[in-house]
PDB file of N, H, CA, C and O in Angstrom:
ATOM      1  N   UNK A   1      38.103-137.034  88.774  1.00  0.00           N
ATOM      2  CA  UNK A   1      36.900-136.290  88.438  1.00  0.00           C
ATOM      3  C   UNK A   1      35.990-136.300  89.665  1.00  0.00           C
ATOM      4  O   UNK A   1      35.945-137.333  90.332  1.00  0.00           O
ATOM      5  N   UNK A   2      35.418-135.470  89.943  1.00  0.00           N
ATOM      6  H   UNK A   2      35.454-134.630  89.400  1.00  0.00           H
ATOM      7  CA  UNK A   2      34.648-135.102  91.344  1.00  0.00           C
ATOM      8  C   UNK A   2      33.064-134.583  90.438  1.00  0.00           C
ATOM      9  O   UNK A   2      32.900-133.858  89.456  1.00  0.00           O
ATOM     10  N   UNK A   3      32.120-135.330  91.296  1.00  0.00           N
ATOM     11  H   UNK A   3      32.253-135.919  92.093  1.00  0.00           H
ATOM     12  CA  UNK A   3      30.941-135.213  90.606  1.00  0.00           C
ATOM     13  C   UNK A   3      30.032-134.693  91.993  1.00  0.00           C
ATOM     14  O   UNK A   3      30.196-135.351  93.021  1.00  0.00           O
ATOM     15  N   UNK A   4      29.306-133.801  92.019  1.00  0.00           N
ATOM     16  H   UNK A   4      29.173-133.266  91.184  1.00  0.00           H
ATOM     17  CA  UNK A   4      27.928-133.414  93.122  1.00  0.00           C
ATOM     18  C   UNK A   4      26.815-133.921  92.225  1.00  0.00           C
ATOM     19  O   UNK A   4      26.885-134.163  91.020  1.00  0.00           O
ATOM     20  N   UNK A   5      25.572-134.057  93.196  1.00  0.00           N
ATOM     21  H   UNK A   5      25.515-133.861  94.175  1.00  0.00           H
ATOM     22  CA  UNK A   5      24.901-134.274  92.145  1.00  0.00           C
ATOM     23  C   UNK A   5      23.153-134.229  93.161  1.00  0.00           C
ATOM     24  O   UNK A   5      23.004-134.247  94.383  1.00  0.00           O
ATOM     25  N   UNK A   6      22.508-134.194  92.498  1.00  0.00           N
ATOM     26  H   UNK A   6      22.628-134.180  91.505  1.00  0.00           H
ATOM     27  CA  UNK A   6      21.245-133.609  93.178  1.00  0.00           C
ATOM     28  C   UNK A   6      20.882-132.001  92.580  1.00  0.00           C
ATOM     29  O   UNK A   6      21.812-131.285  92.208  1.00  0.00           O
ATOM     30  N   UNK A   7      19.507-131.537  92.530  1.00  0.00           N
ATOM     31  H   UNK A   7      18.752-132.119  92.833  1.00  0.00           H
ATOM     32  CA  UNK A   7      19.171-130.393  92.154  1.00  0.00           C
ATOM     33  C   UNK A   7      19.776-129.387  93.137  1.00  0.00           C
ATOM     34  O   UNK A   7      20.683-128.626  92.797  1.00  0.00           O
ATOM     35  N   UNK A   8      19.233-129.406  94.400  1.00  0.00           N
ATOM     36  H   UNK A   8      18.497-130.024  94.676  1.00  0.00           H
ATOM     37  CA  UNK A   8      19.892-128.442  95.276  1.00  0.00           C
ATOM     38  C   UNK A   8      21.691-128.136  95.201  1.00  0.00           C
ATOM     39  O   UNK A   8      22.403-127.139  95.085  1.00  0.00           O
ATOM     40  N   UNK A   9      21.819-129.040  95.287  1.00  0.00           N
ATOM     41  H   UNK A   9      21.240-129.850  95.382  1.00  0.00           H
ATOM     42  CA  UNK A   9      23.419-129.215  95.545  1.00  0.00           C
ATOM     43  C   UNK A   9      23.958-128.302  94.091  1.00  0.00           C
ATOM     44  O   UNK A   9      24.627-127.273  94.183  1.00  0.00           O
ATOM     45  N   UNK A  10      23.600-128.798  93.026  1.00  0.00           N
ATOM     46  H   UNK A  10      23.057-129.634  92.952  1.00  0.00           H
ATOM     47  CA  UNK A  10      24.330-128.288  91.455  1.00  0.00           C
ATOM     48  C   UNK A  10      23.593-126.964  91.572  1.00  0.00           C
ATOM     49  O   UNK A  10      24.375-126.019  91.475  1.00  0.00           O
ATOM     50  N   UNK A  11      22.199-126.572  91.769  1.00  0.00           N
ATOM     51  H   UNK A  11      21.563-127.339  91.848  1.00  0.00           H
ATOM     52  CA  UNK A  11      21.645-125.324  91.971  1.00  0.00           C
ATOM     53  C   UNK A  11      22.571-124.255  92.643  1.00  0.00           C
ATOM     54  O   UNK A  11      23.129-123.331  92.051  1.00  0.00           O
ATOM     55  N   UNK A  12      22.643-124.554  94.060  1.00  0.00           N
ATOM     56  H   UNK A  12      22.189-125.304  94.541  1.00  0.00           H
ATOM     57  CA  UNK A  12      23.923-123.889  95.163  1.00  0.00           C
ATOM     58  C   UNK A  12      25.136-123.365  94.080  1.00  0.00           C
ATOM     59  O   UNK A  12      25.537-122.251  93.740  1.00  0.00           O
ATOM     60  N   UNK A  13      25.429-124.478  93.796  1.00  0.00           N
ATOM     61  H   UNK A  13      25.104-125.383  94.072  1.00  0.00           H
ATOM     62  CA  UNK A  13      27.014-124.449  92.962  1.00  0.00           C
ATOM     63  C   UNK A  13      26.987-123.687  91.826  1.00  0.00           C
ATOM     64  O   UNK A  13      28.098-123.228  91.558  1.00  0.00           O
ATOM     65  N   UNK A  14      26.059-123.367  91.012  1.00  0.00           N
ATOM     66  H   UNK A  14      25.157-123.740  91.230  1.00  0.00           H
ATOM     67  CA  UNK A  14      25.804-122.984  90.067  1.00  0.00           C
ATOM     68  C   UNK A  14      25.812-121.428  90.496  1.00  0.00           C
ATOM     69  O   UNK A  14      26.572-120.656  89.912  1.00  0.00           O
ATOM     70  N   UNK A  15      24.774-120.881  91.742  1.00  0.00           N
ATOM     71  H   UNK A  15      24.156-121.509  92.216  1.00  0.00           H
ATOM     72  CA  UNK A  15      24.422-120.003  92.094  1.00  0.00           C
ATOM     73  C   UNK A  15      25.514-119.276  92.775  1.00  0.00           C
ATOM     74  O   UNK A  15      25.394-118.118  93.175  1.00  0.00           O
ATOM     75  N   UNK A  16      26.821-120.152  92.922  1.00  0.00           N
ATOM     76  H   UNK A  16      26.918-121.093  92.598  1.00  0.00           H
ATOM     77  CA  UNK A  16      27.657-119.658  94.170  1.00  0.00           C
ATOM     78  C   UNK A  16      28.906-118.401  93.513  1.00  0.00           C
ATOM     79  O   UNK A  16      29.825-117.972  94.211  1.00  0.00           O
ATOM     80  N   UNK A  17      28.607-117.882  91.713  1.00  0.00           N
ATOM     81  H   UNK A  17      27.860-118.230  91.146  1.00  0.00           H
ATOM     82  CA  UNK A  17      29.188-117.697  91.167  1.00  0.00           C
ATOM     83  C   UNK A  17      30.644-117.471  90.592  1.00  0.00           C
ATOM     84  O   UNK A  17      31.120-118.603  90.515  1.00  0.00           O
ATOM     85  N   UNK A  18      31.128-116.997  90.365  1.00  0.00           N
ATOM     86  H   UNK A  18      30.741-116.077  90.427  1.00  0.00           H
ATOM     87  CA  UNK A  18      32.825-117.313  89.461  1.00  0.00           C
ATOM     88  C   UNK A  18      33.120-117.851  90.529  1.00  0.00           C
ATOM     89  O   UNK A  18      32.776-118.991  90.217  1.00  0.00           O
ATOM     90  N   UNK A  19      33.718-118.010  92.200  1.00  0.00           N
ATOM     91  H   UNK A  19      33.998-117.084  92.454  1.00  0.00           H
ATOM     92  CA  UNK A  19      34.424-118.833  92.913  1.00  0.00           C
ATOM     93  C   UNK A  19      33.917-120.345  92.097  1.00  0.00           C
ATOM     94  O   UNK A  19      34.601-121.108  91.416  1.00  0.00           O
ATOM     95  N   UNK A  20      32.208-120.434  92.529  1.00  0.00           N
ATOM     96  H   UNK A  20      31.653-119.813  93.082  1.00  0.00           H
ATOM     97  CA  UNK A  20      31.782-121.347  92.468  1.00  0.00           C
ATOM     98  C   UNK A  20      31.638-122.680  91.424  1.00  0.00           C
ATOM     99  O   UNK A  20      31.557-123.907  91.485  1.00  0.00           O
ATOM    100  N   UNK A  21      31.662-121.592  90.431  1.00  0.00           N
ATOM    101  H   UNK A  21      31.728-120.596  90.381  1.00  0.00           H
ATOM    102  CA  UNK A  21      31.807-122.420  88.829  1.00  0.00           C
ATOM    103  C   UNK A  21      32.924-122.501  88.238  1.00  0.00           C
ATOM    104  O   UNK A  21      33.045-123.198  87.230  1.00  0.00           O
ATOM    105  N   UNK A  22      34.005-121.758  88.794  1.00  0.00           N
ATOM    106  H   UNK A  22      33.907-121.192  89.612  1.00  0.00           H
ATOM    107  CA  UNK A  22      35.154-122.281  88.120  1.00  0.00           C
ATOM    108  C   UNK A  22      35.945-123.668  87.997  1.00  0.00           C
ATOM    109  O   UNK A  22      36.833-124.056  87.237  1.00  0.00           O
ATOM    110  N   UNK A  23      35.197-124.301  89.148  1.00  0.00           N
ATOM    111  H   UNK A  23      34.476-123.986  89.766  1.00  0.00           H
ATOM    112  CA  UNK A  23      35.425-126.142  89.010  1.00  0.00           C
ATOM    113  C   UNK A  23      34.353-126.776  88.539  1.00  0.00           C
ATOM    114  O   UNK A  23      34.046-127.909  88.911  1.00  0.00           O
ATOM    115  N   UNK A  24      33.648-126.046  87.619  1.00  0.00           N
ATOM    116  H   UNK A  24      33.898-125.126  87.317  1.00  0.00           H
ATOM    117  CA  UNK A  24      32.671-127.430  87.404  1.00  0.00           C
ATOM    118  C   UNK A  24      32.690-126.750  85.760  1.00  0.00           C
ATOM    119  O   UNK A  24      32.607-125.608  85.307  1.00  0.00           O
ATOM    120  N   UNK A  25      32.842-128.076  85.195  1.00  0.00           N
ATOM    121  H   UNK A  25      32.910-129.003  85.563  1.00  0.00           H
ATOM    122  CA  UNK A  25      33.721-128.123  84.078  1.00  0.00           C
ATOM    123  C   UNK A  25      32.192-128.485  83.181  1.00  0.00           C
ATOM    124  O   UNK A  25      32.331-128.044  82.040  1.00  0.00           O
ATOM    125  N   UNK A  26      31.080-129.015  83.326  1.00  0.00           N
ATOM    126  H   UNK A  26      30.967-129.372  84.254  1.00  0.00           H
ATOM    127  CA  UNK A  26      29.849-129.073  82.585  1.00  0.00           C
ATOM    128  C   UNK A  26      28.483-130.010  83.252  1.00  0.00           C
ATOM    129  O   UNK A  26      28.749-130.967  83.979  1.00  0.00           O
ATOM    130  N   UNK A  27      27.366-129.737  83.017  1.00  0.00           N
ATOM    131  H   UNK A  27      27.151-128.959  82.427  1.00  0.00           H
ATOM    132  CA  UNK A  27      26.287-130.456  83.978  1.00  0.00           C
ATOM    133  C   UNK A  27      25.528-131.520  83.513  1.00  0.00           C
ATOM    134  O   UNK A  27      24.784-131.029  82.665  1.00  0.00           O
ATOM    135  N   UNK A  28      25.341-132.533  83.592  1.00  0.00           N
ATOM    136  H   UNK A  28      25.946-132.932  84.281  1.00  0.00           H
ATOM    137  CA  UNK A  28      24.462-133.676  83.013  1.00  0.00           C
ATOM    138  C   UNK A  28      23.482-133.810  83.546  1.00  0.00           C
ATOM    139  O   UNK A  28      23.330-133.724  84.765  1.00  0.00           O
ATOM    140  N   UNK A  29      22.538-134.072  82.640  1.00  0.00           N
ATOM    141  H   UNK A  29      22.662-134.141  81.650  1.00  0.00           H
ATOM    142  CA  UNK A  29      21.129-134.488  82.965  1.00  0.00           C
ATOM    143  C   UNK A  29      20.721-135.143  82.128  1.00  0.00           C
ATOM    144  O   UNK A  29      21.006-135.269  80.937  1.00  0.00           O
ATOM    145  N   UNK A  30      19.703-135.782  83.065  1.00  0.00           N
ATOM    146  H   UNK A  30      19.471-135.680  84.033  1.00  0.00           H
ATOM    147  CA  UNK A  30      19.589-137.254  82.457  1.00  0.00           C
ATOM    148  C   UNK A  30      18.149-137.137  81.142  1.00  0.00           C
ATOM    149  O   UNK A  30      17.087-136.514  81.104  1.00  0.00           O
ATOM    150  N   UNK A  31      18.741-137.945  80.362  1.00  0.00           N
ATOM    151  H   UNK A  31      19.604-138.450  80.393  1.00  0.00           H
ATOM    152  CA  UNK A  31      18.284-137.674  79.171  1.00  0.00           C
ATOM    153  C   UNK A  31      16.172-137.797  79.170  1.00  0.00           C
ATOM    154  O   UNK A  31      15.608-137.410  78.147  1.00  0.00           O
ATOM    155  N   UNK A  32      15.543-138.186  80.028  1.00  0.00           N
ATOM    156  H   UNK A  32      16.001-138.500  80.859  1.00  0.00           H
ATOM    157  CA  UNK A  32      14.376-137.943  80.182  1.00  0.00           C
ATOM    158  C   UNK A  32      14.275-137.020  81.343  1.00  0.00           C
ATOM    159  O   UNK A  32      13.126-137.308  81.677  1.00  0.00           O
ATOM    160  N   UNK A  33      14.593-136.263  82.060  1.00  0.00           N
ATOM    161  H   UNK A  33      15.526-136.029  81.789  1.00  0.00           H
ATOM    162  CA  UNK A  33      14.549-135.367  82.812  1.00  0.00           C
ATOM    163  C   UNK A  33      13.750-133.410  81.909  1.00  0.00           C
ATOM    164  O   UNK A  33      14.409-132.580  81.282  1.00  0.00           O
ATOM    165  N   UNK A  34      12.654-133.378  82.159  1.00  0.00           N
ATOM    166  H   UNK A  34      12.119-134.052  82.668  1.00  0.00           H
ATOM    167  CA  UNK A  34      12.754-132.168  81.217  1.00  0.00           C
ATOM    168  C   UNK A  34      11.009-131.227  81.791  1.00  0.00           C
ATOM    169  O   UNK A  34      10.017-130.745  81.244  1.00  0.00           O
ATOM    170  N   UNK A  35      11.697-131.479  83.558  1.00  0.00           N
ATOM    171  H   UNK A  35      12.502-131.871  84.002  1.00  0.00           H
ATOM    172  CA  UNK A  35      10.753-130.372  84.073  1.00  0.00           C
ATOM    173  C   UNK A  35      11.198-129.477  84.378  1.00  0.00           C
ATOM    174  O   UNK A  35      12.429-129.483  84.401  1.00  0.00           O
ATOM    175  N   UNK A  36      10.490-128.221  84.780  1.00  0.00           N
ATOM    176  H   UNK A  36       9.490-128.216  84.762  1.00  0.00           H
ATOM    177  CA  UNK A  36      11.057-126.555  85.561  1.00  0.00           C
ATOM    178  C   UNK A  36      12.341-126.782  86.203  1.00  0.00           C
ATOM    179  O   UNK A  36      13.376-126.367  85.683  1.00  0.00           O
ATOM    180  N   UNK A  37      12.334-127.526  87.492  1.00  0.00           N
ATOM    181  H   UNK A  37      11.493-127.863  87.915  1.00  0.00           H
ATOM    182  CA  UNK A  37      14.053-127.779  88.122  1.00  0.00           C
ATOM    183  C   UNK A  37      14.817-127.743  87.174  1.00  0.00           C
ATOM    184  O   UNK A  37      15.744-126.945  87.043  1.00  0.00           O
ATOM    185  N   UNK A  38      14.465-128.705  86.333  1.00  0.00           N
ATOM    186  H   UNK A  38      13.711-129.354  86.440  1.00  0.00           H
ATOM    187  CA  UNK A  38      15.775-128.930  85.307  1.00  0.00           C
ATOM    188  C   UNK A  38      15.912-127.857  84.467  1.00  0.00           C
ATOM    189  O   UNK A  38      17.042-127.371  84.501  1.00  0.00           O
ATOM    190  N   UNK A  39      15.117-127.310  83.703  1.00  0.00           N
ATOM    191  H   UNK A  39      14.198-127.704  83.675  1.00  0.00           H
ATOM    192  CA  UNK A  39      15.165-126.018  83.193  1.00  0.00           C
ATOM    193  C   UNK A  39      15.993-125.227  83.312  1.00  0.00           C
ATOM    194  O   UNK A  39      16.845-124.954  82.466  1.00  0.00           O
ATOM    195  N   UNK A  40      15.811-124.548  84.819  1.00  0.00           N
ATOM    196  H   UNK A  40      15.119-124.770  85.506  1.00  0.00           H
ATOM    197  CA  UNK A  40      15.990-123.250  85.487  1.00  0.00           C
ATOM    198  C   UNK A  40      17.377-124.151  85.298  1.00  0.00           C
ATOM    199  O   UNK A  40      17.916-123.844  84.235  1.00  0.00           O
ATOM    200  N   UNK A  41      17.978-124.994  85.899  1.00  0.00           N
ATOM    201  H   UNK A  41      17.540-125.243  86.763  1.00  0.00           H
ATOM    202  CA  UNK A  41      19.602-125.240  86.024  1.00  0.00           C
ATOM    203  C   UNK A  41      20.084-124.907  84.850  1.00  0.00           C
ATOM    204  O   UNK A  41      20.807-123.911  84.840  1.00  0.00           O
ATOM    205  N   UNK A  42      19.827-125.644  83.506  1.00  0.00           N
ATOM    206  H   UNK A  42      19.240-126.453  83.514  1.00  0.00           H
ATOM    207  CA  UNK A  42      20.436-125.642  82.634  1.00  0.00           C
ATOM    208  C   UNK A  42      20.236-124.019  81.765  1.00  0.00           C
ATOM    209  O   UNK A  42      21.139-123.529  81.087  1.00  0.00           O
ATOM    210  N   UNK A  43      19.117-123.487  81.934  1.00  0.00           N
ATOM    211  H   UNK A  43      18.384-123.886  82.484  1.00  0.00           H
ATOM    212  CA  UNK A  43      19.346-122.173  81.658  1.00  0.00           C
ATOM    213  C   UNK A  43      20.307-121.363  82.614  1.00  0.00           C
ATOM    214  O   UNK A  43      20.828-120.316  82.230  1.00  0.00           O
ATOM    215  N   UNK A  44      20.509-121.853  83.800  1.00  0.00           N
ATOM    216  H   UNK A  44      20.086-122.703  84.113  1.00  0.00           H
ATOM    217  CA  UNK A  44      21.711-120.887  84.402  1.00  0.00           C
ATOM    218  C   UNK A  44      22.979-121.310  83.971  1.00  0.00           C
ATOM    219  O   UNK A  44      23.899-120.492  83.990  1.00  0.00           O
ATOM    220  N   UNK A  45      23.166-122.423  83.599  1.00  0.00           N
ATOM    221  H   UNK A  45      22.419-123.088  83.584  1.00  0.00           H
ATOM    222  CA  UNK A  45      24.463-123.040  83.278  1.00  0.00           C
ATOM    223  C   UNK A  45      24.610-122.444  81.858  1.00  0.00           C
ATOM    224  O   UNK A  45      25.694-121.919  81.603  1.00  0.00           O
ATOM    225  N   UNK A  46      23.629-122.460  80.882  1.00  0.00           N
ATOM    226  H   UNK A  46      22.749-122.887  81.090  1.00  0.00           H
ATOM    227  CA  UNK A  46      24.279-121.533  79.826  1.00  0.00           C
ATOM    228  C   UNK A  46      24.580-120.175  79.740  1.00  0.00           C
ATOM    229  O   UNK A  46      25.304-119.682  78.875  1.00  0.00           O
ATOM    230  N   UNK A  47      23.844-119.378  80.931  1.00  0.00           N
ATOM    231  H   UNK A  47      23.257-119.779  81.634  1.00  0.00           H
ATOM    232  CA  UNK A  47      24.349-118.447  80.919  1.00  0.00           C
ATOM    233  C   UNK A  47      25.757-118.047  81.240  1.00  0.00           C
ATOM    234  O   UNK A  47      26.544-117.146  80.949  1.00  0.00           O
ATOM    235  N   UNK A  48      25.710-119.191  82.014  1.00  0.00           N
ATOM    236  H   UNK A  48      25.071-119.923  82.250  1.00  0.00           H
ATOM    237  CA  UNK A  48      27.419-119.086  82.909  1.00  0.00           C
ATOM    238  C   UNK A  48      28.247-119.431  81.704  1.00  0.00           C
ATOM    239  O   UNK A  48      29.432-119.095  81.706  1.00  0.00           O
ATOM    240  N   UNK A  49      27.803-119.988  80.804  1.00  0.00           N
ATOM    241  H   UNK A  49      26.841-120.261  80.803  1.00  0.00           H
ATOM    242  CA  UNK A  49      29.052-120.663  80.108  1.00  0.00           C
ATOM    243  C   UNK A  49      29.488-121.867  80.303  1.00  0.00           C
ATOM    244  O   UNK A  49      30.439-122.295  79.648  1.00  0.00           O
ATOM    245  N   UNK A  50      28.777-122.706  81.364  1.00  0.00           N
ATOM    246  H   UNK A  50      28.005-122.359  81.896  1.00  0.00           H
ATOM    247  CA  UNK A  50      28.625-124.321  81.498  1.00  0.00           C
ATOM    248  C   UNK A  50      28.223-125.068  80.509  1.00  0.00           C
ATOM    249  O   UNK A  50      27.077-125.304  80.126  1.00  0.00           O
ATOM    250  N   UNK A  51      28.934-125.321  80.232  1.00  0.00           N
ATOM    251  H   UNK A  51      29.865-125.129  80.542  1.00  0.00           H
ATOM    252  CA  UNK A  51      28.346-127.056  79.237  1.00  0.00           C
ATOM    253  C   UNK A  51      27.064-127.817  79.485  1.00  0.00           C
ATOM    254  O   UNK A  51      27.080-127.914  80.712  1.00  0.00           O
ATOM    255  N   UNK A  52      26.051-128.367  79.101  1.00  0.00           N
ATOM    256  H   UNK A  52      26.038-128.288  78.104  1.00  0.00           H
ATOM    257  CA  UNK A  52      25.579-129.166  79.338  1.00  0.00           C
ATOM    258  C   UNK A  52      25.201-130.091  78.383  1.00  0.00           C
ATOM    259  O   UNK A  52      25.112-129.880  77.173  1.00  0.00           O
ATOM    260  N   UNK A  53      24.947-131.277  79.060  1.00  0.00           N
ATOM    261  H   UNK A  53      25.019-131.448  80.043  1.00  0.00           H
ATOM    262  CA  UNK A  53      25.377-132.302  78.356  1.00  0.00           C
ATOM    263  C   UNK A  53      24.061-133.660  78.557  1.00  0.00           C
ATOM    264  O   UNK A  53      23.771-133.968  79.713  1.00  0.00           O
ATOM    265  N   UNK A  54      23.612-134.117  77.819  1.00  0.00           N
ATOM    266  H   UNK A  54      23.848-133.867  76.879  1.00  0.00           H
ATOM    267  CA  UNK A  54      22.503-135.116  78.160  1.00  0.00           C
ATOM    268  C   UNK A  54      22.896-136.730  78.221  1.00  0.00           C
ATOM    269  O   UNK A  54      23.510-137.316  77.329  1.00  0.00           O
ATOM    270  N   UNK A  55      22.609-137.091  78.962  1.00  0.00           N
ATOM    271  H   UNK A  55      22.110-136.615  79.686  1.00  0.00           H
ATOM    272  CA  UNK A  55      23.093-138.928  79.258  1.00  0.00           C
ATOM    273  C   UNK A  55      21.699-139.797  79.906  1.00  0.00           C
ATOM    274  O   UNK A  55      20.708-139.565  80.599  1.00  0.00           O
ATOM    275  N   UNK A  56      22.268-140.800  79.270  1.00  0.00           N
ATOM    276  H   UNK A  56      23.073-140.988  78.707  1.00  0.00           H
ATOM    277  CA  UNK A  56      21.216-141.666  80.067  1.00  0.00           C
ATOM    278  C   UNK A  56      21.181-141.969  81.457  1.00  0.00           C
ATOM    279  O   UNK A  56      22.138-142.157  82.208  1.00  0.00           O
ATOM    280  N   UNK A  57      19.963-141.993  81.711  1.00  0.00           N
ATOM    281  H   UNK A  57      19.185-141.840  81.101  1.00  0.00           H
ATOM    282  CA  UNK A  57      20.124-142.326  83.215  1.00  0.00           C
ATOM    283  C   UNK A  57      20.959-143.300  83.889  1.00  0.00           C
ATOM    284  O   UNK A  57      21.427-143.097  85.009  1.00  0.00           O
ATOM    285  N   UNK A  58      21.225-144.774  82.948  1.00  0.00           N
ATOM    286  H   UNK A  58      20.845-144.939  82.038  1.00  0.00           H
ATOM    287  CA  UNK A  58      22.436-145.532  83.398  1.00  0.00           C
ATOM    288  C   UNK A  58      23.287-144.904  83.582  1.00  0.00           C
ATOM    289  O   UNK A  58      23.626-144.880  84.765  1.00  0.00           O
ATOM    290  N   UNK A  59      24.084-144.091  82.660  1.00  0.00           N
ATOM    291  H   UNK A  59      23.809-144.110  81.699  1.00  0.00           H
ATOM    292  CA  UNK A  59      25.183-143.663  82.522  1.00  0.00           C
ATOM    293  C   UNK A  59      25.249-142.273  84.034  1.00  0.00           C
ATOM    294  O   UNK A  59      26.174-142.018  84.806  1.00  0.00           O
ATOM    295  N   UNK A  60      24.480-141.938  83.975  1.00  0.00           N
ATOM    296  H   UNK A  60      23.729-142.145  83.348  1.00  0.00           H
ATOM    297  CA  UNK A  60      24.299-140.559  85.632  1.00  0.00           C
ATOM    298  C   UNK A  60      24.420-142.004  86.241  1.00  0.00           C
ATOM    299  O   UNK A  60      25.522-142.495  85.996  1.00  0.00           O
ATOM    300  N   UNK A  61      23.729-142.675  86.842  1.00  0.00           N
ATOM    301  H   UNK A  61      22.834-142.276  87.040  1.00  0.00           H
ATOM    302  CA  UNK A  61      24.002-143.748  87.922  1.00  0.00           C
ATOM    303  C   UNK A  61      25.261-144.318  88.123  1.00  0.00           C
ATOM    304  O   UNK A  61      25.765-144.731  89.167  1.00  0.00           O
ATOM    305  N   UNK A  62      25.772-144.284  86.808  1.00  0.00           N
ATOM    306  H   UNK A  62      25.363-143.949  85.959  1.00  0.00           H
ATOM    307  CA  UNK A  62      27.386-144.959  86.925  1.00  0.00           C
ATOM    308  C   UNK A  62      28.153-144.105  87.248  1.00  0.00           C
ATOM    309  O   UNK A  62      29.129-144.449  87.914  1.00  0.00           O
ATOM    310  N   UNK A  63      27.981-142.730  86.898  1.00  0.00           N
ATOM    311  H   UNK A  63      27.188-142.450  86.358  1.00  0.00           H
ATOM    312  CA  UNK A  63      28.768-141.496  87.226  1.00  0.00           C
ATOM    313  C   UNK A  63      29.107-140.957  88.770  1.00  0.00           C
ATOM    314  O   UNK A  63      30.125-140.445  89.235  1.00  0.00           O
ATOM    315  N   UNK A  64      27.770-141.303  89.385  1.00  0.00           N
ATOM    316  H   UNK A  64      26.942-141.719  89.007  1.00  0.00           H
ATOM    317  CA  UNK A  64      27.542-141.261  90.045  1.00  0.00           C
ATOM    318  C   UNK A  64      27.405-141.733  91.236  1.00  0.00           C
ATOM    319  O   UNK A  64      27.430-140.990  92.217  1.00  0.00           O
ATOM    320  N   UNK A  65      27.273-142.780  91.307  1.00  0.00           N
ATOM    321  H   UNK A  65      27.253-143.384  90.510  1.00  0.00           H
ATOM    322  CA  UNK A  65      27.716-144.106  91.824  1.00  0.00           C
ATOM    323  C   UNK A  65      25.848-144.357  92.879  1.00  0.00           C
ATOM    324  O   UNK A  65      25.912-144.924  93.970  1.00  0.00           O
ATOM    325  N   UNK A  66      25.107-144.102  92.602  1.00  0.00           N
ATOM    326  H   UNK A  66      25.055-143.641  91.716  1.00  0.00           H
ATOM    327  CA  UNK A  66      24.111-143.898  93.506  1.00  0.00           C
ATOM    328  C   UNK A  66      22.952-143.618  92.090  1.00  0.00           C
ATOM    329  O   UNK A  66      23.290-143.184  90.989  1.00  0.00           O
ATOM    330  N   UNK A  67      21.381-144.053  92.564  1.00  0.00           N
ATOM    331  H   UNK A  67      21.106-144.406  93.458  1.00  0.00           H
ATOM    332  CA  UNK A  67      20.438-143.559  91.576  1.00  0.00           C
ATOM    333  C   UNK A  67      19.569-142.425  92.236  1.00  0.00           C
ATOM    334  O   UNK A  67      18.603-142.048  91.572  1.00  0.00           O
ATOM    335  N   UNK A  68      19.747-141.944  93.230  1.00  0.00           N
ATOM    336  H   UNK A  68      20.531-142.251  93.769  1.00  0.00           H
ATOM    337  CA  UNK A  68      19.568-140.627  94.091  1.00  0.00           C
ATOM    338  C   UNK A  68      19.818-139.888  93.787  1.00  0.00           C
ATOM    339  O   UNK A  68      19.726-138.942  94.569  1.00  0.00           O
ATOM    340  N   UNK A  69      20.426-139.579  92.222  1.00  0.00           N
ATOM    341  H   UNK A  69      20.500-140.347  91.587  1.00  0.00           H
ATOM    342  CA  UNK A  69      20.634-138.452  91.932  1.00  0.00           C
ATOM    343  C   UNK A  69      19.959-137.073  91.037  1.00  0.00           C
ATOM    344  O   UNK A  69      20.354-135.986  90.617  1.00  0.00           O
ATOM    345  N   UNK A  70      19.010-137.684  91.050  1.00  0.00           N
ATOM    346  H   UNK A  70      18.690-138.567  91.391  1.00  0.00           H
ATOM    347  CA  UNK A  70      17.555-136.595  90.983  1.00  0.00           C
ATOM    348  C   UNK A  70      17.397-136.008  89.343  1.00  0.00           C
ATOM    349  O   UNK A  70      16.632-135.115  88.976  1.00  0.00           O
ATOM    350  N   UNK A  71      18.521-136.924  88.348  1.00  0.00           N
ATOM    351  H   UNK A  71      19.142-137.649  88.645  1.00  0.00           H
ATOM    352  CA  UNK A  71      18.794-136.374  87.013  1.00  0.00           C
ATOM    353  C   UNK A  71      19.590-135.610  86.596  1.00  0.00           C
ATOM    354  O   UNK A  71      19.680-135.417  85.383  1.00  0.00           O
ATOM    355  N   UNK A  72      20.413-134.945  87.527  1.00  0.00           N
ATOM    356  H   UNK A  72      20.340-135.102  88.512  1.00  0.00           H
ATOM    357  CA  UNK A  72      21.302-133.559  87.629  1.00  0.00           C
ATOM    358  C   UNK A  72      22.748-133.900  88.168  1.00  0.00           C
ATOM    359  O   UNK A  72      22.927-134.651  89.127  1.00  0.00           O
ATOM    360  N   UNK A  73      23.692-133.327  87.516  1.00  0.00           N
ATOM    361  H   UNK A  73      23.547-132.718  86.736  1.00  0.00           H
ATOM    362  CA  UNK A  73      24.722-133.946  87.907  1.00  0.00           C
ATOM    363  C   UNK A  73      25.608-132.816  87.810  1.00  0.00           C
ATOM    364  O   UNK A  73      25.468-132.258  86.722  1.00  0.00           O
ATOM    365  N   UNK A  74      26.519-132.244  88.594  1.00  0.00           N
ATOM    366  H   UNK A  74      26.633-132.698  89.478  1.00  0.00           H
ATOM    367  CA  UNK A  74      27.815-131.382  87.943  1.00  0.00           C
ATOM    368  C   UNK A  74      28.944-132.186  87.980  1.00  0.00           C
ATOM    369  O   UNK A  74      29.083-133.072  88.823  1.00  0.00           O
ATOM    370  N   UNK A  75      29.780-131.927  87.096  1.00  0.00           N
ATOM    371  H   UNK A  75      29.667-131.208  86.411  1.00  0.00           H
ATOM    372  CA  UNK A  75      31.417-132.402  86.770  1.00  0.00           C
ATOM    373  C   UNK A  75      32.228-131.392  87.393  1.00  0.00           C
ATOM    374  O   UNK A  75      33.456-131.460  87.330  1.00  0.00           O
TER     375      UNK A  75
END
């Protein structure tokens, strides 16, 4: 499993369309995360047809392997 993770980075990926999203299988964010950045992602991800999915912030840190990850995560 291959994870990016940061707003910019999942933003890009999100934005980079069908090439771009056809590997990213659904987006996590962390379960107190719930400003505009986060928004705008997860409204593009449903449009795309991305999953998203809410976790605790432990659980993004473990995913992740780093707590730099700004709440946002793609799979």
């Amino acid at each position: 499993m291959r994870i990016i993770y940061g707003i910019n980075p999942v933003t890009e990926a999100l934005k980079a369309g069908p090439e771009g999203i056809r590997g990213i299988e659904k987006i996590l964010v962390s379960a107190g995360r719930a400003d505009a950045k986060a928004g705008a992602i997860i409204k593009t991800a449903e449009a795309k047809a991305v999953a998203v999915q809410r976790i605790s912030p432990d659980e993004l840190d473990t995913l992740t392997g780093t707590i730099k990850h700004q709440g946002i995560a793609a799979v």
